[in-house]
C-alpha positions as CSV (number, residue, x, y, z in Angstrom):
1,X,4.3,-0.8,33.8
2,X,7.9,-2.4,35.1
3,X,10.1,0.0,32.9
4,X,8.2,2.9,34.3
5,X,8.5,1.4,38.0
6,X,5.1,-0.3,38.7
7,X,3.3,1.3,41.6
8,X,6.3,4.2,42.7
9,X,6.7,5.4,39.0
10,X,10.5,6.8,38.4
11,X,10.7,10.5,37.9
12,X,12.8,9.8,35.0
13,X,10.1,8.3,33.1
14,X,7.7,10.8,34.0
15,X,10.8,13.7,33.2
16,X,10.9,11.4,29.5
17,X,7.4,11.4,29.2
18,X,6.7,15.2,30.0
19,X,9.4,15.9,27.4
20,X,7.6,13.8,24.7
21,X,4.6,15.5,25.3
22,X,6.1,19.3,25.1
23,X,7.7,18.3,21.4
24,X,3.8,17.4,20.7
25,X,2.9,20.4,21.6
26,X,5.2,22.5,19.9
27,X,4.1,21.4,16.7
28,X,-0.1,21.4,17.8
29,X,-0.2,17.4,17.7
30,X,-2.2,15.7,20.7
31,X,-1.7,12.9,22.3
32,X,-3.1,9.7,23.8
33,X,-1.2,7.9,26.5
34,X,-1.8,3.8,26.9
35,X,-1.1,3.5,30.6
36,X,-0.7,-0.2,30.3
37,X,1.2,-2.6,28.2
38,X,2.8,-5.7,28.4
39,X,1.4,-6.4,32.0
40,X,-0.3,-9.3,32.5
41,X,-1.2,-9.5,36.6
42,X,-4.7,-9.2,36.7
43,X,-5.1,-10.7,40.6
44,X,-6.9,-8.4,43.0
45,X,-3.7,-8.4,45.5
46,X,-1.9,-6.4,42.4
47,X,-5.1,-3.5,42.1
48,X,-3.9,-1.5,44.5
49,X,-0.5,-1.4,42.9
50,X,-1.7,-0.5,39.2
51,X,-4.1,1.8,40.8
52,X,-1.3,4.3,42.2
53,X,0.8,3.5,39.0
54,X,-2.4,5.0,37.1
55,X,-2.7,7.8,39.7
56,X,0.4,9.1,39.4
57,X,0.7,9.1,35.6
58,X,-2.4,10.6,35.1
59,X,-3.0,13.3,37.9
60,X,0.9,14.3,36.7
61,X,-0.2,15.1,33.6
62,X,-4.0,15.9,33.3
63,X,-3.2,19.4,32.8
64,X,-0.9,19.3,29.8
65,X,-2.3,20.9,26.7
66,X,-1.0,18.0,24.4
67,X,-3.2,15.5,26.2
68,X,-5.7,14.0,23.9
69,X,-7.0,11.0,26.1
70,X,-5.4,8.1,28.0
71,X,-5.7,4.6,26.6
72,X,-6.2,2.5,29.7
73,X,-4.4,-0.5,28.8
74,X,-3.4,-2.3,25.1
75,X,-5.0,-5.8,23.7
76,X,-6.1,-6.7,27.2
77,X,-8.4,-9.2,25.4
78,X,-5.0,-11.1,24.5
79,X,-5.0,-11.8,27.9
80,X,-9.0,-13.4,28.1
81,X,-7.7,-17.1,27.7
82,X,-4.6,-17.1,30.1
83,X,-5.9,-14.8,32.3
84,X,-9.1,-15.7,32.9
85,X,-11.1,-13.5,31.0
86,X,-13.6,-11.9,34.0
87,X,-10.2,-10.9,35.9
88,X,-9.0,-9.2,32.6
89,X,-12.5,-7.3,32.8
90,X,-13.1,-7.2,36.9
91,X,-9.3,-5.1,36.7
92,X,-10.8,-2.6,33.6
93,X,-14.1,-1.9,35.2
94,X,-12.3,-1.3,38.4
95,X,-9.4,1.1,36.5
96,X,-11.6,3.4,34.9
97,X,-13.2,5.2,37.4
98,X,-9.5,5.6,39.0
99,X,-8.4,7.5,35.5
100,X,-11.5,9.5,35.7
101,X,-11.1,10.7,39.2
102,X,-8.0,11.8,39.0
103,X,-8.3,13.5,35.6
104,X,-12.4,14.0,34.9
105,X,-11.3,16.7,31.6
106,X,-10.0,14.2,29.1
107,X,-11.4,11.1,27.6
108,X,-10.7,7.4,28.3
109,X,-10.2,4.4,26.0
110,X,-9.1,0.8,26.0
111,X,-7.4,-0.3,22.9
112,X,-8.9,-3.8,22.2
113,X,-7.5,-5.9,19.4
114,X,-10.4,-6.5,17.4
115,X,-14.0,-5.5,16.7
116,X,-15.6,-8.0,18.5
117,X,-14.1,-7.6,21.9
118,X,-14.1,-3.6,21.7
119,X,-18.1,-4.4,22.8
120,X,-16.6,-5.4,26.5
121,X,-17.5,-2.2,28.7
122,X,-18.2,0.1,25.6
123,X,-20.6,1.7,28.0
124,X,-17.9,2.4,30.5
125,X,-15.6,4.3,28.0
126,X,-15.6,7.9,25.8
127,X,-14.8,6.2,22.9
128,X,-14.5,2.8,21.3
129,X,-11.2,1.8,20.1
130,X,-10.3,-1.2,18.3
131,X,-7.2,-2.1,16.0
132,X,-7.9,-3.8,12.2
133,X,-5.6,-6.4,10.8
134,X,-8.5,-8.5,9.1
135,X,-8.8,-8.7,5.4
136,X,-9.9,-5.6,4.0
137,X,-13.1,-6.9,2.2
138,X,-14.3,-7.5,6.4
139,X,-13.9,-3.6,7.0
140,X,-17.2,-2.0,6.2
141,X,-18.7,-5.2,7.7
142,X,-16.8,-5.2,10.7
143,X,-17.1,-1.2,11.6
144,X,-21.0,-1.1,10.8
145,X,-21.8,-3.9,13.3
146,X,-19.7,-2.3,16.0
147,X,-21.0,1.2,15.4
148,X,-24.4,0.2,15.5
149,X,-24.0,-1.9,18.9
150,X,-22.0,0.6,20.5
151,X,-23.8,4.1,19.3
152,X,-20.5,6.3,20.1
153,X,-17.5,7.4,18.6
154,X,-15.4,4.4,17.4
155,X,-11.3,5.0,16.7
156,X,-9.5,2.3,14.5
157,X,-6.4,2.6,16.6
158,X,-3.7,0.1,14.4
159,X,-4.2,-1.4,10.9
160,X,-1.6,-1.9,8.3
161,X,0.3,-5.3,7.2
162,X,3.7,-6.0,8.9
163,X,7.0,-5.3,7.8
164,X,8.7,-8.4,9.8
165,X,10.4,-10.8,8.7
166,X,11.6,-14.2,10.6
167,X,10.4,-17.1,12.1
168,X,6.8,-16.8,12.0
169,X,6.8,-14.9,8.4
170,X,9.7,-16.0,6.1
171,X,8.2,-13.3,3.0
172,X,7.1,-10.2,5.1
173,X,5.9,-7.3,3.0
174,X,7.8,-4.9,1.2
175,X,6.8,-0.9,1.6
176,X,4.9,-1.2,-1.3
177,X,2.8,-3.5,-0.1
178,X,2.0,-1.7,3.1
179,X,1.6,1.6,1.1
180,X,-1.2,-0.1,-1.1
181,X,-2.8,-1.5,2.2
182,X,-3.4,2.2,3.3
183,X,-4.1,3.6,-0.1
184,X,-7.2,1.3,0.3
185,X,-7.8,1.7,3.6
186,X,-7.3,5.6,4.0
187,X,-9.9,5.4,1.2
188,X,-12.6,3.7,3.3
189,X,-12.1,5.7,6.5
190,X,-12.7,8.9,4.3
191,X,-15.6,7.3,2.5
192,X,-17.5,6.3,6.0
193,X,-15.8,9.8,7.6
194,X,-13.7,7.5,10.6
195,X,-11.4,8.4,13.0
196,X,-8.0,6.4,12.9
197,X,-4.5,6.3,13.8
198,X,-1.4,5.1,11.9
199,X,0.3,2.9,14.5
200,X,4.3,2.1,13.8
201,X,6.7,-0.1,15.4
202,X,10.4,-0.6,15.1
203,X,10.1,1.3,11.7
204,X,12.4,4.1,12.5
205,X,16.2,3.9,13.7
């Protein structure tokens, strides 16, 4: 939200973003846009200010053919206990039907960071989407229970184990590790047949 300039959104960014989306589509890959990240401001005197961010993102680019869906903001349950968690929701619910308006052809999403919270305004969204870093064994478990509350499409958006290594994790785990962690887990979505992403960061140089 700040690096793209909040509410008057830089033409640079849009200029990068555009440019992004054209290499997609040159090689017939489609892509879903999360509109908010690392913003944290859920008071009502800021809605108007997110609103035209949103607008102008979205109404920009509604017609471009590598445009799968927009993701209307990432983790925003993160924010539940600092937040307050019916400002985090009150800000979503009031979002939405912004995205929609100004772009009613492609599908809308919020990228929650578990199962359990991906049931806050699953009637409101396309799609469900959710992100997996839970023992494996709770998979099955986990996806059944959402599924069957939710009765739409459901996306696992991120799963994997992390590379890092530092303060908080001294052993990290090696590319071996994180290539048996998808073996298994590539195995279960194509068992059940799900839809899922495989989300990187700081991997590449």
């Amino acid at each position: 939200y700040d690096d793209f300039g909040q509410a008057d959104v830089k033409p640079e960014k849009l200029d990068k973003l555009k440019q992004l989306l054209d290499l997609a589509a040159s090689k017939n890959l489609y892509v879903i846009v999360t509109l908010f990240d690392f913003y944290s401001d859920y008071t009502i005197e800021n809605w108007t200010l997110t609103h035209r961010h949103a607008e102008k993102i979205v109404s920009t680019f509604k017609n471009h053919k590598a445009i799968l869906a927009w993701d209307l903001k990432n983790e925003p349950n993160l924010d539940f206990e600092n937040r307050n968690q019916q400002n985090v929701l009150s800000w979503l619910e009031h979002l939405l039907p912004v995205i929609k308006k100004n772009d009613p052809n492609h599908l809308v999403t919020i990228g929650w960071s578990n199962s359990p919270a991906a049931l806050h305004l699953y009637d409101q969204v396309d799609f469900v989407s959710y992100h997996f870093y839970n023992p494996i064994e709770n998979f099955e478990n986990e996806q059944s229970i959402l599924e069957k509350a939710v009765g739409k499409p459901v996306v696992i958006q991120e799963f994997g184990l992390p590379s890092y290594k530092g303060i908080w994790n001294w052993v990290g785990n090696s590319e071996e590790d994180q290539a048996a962690y998808h073996q298994k887990m590539q195995a279960l979505f194509k068992k059940n047949n799900l839809a899922f992403m495989s989300w990187t960061l700081y991997d590449f140089p």
